[in-house]
C-alpha positions in Angstrom: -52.6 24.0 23.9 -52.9 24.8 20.6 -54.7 22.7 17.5 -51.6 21.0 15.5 -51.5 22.2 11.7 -50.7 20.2 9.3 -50.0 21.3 5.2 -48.7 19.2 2.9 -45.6 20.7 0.9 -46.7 22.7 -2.0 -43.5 24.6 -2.7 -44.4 28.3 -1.3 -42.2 31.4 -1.9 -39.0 30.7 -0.1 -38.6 34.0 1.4 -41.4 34.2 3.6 -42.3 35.5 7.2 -43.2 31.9 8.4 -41.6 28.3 8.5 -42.9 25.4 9.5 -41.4 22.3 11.3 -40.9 19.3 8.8 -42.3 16.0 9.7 -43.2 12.9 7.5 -43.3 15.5 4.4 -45.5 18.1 6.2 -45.1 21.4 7.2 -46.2 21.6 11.2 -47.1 23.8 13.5 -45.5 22.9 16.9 -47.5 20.9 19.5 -47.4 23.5 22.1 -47.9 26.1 19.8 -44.9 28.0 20.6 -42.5 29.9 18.4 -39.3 31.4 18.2 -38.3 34.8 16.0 -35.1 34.2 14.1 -33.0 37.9 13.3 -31.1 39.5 10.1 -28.0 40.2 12.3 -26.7 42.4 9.9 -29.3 45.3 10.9 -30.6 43.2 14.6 -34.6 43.3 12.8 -36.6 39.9 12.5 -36.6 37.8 9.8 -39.2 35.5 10.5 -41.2 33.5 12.6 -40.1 29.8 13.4 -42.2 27.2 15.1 -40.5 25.7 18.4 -40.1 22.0 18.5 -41.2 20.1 21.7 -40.4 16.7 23.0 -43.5 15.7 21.8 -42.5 16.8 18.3 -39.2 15.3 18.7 -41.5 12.0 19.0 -43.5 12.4 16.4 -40.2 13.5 13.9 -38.2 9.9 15.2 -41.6 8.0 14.8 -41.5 9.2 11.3 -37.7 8.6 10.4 -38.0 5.5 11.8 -40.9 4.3 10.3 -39.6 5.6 7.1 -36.3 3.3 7.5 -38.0 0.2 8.8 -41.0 0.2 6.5 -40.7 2.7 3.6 -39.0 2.5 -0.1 -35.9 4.9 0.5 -33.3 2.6 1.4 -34.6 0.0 -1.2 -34.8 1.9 -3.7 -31.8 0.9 -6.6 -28.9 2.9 -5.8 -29.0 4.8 -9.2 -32.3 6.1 -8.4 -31.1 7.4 -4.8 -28.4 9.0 -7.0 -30.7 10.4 -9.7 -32.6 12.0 -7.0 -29.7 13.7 -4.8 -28.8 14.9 -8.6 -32.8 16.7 -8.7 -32.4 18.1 -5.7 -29.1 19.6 -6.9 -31.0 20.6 -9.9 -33.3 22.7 -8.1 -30.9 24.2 -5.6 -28.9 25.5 -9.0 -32.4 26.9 -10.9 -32.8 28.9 -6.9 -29.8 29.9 -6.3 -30.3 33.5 -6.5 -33.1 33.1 -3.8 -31.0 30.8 -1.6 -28.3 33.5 -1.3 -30.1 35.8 -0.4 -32.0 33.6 2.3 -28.7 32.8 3.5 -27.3 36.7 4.1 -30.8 37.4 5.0 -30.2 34.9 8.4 -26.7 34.7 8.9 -25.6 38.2 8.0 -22.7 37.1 6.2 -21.0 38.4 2.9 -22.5 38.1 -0.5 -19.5 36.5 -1.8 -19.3 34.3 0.9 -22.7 32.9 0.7 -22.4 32.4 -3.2 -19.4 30.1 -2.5 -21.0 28.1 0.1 -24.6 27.7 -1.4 -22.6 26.3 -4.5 -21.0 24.1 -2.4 -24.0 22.7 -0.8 -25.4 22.3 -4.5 -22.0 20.5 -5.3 -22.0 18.2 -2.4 -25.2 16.8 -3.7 -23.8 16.1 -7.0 -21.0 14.8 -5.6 -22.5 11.8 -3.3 -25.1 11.3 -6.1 -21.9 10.1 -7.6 -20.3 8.6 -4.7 -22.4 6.0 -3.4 -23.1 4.6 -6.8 -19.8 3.6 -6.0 -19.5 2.7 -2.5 -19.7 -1.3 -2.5 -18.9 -3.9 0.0 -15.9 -6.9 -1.0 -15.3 -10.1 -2.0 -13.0 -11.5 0.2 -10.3 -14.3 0.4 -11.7 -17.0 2.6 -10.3 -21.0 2.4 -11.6 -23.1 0.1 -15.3 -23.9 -0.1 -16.2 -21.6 1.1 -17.8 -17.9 0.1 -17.6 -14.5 1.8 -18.3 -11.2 0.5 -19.9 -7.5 2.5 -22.2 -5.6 1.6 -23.1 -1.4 3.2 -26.3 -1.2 4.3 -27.8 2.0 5.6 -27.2 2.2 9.5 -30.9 3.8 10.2 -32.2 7.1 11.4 -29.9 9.8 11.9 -30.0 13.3 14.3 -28.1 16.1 12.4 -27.4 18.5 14.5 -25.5 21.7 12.5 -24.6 25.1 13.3 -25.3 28.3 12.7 -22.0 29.9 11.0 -22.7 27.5 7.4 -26.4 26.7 8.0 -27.2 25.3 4.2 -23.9 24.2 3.9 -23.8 22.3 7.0 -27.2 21.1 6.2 -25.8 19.5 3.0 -22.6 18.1 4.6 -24.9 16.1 6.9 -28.2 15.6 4.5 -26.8 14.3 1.4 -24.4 11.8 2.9 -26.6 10.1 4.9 -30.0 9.8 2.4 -27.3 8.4 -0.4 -26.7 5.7 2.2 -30.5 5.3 2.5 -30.8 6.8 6.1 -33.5 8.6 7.2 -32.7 12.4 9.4 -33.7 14.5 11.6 -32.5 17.9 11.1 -32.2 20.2 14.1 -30.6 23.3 12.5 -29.1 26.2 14.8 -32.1 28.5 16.2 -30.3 31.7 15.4 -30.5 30.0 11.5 -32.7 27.8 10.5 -34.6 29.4 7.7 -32.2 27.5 4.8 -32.2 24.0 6.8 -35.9 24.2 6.5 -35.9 25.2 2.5 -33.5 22.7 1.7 -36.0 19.8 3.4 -38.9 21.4 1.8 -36.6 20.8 -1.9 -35.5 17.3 -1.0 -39.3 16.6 -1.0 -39.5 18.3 -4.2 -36.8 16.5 -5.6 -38.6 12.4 -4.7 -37.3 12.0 -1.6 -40.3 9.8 0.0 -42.6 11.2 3.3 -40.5 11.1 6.5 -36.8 10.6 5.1 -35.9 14.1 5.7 -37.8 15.6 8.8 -37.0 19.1 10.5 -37.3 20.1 14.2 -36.3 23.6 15.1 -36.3 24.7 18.9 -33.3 24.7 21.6 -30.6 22.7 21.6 -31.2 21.8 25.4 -34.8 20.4 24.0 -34.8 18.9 21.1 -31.1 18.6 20.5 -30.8 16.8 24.1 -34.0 14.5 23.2 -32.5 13.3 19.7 -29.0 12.6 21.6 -30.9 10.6 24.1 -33.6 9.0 21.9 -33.4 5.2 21.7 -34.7 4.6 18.3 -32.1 7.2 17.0 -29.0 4.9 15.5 -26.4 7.8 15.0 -26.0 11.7 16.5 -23.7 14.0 13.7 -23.2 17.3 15.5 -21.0 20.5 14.3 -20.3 22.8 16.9 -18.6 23.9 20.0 -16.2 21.2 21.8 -18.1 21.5 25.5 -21.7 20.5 23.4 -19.8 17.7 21.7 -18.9 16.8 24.6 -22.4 16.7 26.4 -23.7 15.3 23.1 -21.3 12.4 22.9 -22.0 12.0 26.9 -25.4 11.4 26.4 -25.0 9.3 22.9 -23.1 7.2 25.2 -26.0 5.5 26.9 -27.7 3.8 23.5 -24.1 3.5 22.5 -25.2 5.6 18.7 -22.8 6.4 16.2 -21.2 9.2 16.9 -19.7 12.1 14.5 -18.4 15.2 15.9 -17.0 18.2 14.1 -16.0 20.7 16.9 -13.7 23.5 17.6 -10.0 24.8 16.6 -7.5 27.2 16.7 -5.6 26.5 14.0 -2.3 27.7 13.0 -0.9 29.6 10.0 2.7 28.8 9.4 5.1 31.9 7.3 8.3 30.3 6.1 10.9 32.9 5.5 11.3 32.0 1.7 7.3 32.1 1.5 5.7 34.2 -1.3 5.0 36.8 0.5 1.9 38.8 -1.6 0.7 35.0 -1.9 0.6 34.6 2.5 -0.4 37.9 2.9 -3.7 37.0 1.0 -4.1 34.1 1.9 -3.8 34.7 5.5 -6.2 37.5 5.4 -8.8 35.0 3.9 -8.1 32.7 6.1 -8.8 34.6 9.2 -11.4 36.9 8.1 -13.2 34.8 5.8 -17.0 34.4 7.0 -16.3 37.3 9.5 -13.7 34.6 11.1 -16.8 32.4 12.5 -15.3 29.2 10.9 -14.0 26.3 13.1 -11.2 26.1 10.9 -10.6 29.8 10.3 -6.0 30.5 11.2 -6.0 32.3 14.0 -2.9 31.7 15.4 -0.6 33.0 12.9 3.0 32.2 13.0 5.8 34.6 10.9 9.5 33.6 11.0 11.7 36.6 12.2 13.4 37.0 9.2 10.6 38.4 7.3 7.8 39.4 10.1 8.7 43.5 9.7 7.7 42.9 6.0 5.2 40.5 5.9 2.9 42.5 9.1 3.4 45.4 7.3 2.2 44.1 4.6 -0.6 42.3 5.9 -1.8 45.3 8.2 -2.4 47.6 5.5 -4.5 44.9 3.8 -6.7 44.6 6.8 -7.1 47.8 6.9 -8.4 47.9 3.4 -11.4 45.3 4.1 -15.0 46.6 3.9 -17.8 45.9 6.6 -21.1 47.7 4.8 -24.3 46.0 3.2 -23.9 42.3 3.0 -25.4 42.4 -0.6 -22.6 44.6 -2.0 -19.9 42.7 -4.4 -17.3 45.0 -2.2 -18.2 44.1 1.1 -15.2 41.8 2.6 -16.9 41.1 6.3 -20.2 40.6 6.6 -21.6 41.3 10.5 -21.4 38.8 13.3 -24.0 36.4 14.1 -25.9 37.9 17.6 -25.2 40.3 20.0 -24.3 37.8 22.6 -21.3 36.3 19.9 -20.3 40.0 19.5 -19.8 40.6 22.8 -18.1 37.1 23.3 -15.3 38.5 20.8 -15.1 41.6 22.4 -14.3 40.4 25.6 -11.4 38.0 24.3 -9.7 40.9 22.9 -10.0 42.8 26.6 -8.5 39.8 28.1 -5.6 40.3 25.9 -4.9 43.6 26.3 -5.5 43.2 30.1 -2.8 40.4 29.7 -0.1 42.5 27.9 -0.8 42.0 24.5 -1.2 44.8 21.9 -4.0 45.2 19.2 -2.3 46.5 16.1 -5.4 46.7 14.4 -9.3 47.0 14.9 -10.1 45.6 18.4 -13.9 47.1 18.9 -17.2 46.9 17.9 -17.8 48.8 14.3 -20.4 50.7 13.3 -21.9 50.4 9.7 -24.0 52.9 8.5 -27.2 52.0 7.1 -26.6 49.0 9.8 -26.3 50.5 12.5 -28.8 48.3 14.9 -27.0 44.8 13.4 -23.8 43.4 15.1 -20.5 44.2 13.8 -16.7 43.9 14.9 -13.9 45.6 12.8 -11.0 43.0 11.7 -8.4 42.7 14.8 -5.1 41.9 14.6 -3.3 41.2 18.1 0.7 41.4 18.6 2.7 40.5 21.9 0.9 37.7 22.9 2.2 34.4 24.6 0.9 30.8 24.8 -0.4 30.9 28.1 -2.6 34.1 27.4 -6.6 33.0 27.2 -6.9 34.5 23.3 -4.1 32.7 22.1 -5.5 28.9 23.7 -9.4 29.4 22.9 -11.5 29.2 19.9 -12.8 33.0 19.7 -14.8 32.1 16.6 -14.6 36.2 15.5 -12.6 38.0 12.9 -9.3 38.2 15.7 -5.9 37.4 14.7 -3.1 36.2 17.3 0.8 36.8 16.2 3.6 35.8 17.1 7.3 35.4 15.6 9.3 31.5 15.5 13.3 31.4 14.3 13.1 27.9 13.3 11.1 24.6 11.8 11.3 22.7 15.2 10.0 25.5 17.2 6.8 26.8 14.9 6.3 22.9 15.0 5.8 22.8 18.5 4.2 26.2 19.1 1.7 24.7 16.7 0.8 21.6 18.1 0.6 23.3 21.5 -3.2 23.3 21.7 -6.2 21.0 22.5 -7.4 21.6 18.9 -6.3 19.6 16.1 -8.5 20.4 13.1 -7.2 22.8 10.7 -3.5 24.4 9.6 -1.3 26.3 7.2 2.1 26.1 5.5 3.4 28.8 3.5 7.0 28.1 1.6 8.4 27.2 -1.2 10.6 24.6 -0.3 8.4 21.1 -1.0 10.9 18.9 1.5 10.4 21.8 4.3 6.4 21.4 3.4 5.9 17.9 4.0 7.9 17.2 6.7 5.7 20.4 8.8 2.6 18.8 7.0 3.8 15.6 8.8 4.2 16.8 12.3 1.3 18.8 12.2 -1.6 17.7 14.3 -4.2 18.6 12.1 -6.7 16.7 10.6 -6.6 19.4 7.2 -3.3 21.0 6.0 -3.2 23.1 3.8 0.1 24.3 1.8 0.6 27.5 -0.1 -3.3 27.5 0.0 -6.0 29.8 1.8 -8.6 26.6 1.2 -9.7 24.0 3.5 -12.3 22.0 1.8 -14.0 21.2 -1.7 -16.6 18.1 -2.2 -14.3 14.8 -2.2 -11.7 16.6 0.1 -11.9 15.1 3.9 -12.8 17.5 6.6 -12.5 16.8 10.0 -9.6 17.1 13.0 -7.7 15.3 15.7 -7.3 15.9 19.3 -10.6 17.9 21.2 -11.5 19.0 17.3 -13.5 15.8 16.9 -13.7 12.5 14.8 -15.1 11.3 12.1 -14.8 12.8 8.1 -17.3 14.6 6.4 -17.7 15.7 3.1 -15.9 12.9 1.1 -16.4 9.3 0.5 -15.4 8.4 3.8 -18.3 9.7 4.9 -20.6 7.0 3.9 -18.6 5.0 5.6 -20.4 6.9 8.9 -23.9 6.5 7.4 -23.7 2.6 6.3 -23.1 -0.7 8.4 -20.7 -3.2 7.0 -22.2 -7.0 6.8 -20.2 -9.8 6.0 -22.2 -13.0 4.3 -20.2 -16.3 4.9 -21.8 -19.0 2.5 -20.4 -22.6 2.1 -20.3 -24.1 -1.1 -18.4 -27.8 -0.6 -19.8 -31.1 -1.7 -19.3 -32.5 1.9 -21.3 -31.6 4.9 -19.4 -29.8 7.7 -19.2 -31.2 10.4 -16.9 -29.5 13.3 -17.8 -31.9 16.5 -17.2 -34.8 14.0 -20.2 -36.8 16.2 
């Protein structure tokens, strides 16, 4: 076994061939020594080295959260100051932006666009709970007479954040700055095909005041370190993005220290076209929402629903703009798709759209692996649209998590209703009309934790994000959210001139 390196955290370059795992505001080697090589998946060459967390780091990051939370300033600290220093670490992100973008294509592959819009987002969810919690206050409640009750949020303790690899910074923020405005302390285990901008944005929360062990980072494999932090009895709550079947193992295991549990997972969510729908409008806002991020979104509408009346118009429509979209260098302002995340996830997509076509559906466009010159070694998928599909069929009911579109035709409000809500998923879903009554009655009835009408959007800071059904529980990325992060106490004082005295002995 290797000597353990420690380095305190001077700020180095943030593009650099090397990274550290995060622990009580050091940069460390791994205990065994190990590492991992993460990829640019837009031409399949390494990025950079990443040391591989062990149990025994998984220790030594708790030991440091927890001792952070039970015996340092963080969560004592006035809540202005906690808010003035998610505000720095804002400030910071903002003055780095250009280098976080490109960090982010860099590891994830994805559109230049794309990761200017979620980077700011990541920034902005920092601003936005340095605001919140300056507001998030217990009660005063009415309680008979003489006596005094009143609640106060305190932080619930040390958190495991466990986020994935298709919005690694802004996942890292959704989790990050919720739970150190409460005054938690967190364990970061980002996805190991990304976790270059997880570790840069602990290395800036340092920066920014955040005190020695508040923010730690343990990168390695999920059936290592993210098992151990599920498991670890000195771990208070488990956030996890991901896959339903890992929620599911993660919640299993939560279970048995009965933690907190938060769980943002899968979905297959529908996009609704009324027949008095703008159509240019649903056209483009259908494209984004399917092909946006190369379709690796959880909330990305992928079943897409056209009513009879205008499907001949609106698919033509809508083919001919797929067709248009660009796969090329993720740094070019024209490129539309940037390249899929690994080989394995490629592959994963491509075999969805065989099992359609092997059960009678029809791939009106795309449907195969692309190949991008200048990129030809990275992973790549053209944008697929697939007609004469049914319920039953396997790429209609699962998540494919790839830039593939299901479509099918409805005649009527009650049907598309029920088409919709046919499915274990419950977390995103879109209505496109212009008739406001025949809006909110589908926005009703739709099981969905996110609706979103006449709008390609799913999410802005102060917007709650989060599903029903096998999509998960729990909000992030509004005030709610602290809610998740804090413990409610309720104080019960007496104030009468007469002792009490119940027995009356």
């Amino acid at each position: 076994m290797s000597t353990v390196k420690e380095e305190k955290m001077p700020i180095l370059e943030m593009k650099r061939d090397y990274y550290h795992l995060i622990i009580n505001g050091e940069r460390m080697e791994s205990s065994s020594g190990e590492t991992f090589t993460t990829y640019n998946p837009a031409t399949g060459e390494p990025l950079a080295t990443i040391q591989q967390g062990t149990l025994e780091d998984v220790e030594k990051a708790v030991q440091a959260a927890r001792n952070a939370f039970d015996n340092g300033k963080w969560k004592r600290y006035p809540v202005g100051k906690r808010s003035r220093v998610l505000n720095k670490i804002a400030e910071i992100m903002r003055s780095r932006f250009k280098e976080l973008v490109e960090l982010e294509i860099l590891n994830s592959g994805k559109s230049l666009s794309a990761a200017q819009g979620q980077v700011m987002q990541a920034i902005e969810d920092f601003e936005f709970y340095a605001g919140a919690i300056v507001g998030h206050r217990g009660h005063v409640n009415n309680v008979p007479g003489g006596f005094f009750n009143y609640t106060q949020k305190e932080p619930v303790g040390v958190c495991a954040q466990i986020i994935p690899w298709n919005y690694p910074m802004m996942m890292a923020a959704w989790k990050i700055a919720p739970a150190i405005a409460s005054g938690c302390s967190v364990i970061i285990k980002p996805a190991s095909l990304t976790p270059v901008t997880a570790i840069v944005m602990a290395e800036i929360c340092h920066e920014a005041g955040v005190p020695d062990g508040v923010v730690n980072v343990v990168s390695g494999p999920g059936s290592v370190v993210g098992d151990a932090l599920a498991q670890h009895p000195q771990v208070d709550k488990v956030a996890f993005t991901g896959s339903t079947p890992t929620g599911k193992d993660i919640m299993e295991k939560a279970s048995k220290t009965l933690k907190r549990v938060t769980l943002e997972l899968g979905g297959k969510s529908p996009n609704i076209i009324f027949e008095d729908a703008d159509i240019d409008a649903a056209v483009d806002g259908s494209l984004f929402g399917i092909f946006y991020n190369t379709g690796q979104s959880c909330e990305a509408r992928s079943r897409l629903y056209i009513h009879e009346d205008i499907y001949d118009k609106f698919m033509d429509k809508f083919v001919e703009k797929t067709k248009k979209l660009t796969l090329g260098n993720p740094f070019d302002k024209g490129t539309h798709l940037g390249s899929i995340i690994s080989r394995e996830q490629l592959e994963v997509i491509d075999g969805y759209v065989r099992s359609a076509v092997e059960e009678g559906a029809h791939v009106l466009v795309g449907g195969r692996e692309a190949k991008v010159e200048g990129f030809e070694n990275g992973y790549w998928y053209e944008p697929t649209i697939i007609t004469n599909v049914t319920p039953e069929m396997k790429a209609v009911k699962e998540e494919i998590f790839g830039p593939v579109v299901v479509v099918m035709s409805f005649s009527n409000e009650k049907e598309v209703i029920k088409e919709a809500n046919n499915s274990i998923y419950g977390l995103g879903s879109a209505i496109w009309t212009k008739d406001q009554g025949r809006a909110t009655r589908v926005a009703n009835e739709i099981d969905a934790g996110i609706v979103m009408v006449n709008c390609p959007f799913s999410a802005f800071p102060g917007t709650p994000f989060g599903g029903y059904k096998q999509s998960g529980f729990g909000r992030e990325l509004c005030i709610e959210t602290l809610d998740l992060y804090t413990e409610t106490k309720s104080v019960i004082s007496y104030y009468g001139s007469r002792p009490i005295n119940p027995f009356g002995v």
